[in-house]
C-alpha positions in Angstrom: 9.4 56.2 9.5 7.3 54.2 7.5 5.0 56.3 4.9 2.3 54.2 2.6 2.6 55.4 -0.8 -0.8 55.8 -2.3 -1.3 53.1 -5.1 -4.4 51.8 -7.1 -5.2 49.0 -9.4 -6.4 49.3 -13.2 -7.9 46.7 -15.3 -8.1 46.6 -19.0 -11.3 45.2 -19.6 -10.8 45.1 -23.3 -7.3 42.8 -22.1 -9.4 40.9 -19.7 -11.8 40.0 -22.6 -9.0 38.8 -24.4 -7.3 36.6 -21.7 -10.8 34.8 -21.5 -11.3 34.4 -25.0 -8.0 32.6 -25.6 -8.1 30.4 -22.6 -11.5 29.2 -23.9 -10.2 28.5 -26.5 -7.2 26.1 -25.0 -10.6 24.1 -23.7 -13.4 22.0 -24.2 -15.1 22.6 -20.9 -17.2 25.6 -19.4 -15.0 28.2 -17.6 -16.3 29.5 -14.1 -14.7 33.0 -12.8 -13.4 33.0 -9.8 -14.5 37.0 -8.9 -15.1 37.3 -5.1 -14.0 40.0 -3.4 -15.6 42.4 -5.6 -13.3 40.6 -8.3 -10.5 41.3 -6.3 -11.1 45.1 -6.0 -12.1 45.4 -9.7 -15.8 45.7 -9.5 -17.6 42.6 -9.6 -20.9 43.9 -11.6 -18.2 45.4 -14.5 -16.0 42.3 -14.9 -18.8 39.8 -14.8 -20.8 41.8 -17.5 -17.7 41.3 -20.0 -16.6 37.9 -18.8 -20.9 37.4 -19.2 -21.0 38.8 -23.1 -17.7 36.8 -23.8 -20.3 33.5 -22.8 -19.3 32.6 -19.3 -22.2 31.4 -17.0 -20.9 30.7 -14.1 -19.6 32.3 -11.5 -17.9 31.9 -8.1 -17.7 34.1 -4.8 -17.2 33.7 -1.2 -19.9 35.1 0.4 -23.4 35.4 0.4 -23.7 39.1 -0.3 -21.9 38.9 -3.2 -24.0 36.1 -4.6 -26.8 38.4 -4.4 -25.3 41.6 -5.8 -24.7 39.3 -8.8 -27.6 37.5 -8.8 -29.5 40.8 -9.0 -27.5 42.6 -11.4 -27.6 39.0 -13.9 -30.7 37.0 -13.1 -29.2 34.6 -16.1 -25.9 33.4 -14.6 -25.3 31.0 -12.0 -22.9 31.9 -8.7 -21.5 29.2 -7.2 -20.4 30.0 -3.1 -17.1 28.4 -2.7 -16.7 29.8 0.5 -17.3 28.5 4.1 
């Protein structure tokens, strides 16, 4: 018999903060999030308001609807649709 366990995913925002910051700072060029899917199950509007106050701009998603949510929530970003 095959039983699903039940399982869940955390983020750390404050390690997430982190990760950006020191990529940034590996780079010379504008980093652009990748968070579609909700950022990957993580809650799009949270992550991109830490990635946002960290300085990222620019954001990508896959669909439409997302690109609104964001759009709404952070009228100052751009969202870049890099799907279909």
């Amino acid at each position: 018999m095959n039983e699903m366990s039940p399982s869940w995913a955390e983020i750390n925002l404050a390690a997430l903060e982190n990760n950006y910051l020191r990529t940034q700072a590996y780079t010379n060029s504008e980093l652009m999030p990748i968070v579609k899917a909700d950022a990957y199950g993580h809650g799009a509007v949270e992550v991109v308001g830490v990635l946002r106050a960290c300085g990222a701009r620019r954001f990508g998603v896959a669909h439409v609807a997302e690109a609104l949510e964001l759009q709404a929530a952070f009228p100052d970003v751009s969202v870049m649709l890099i799907g279909y």
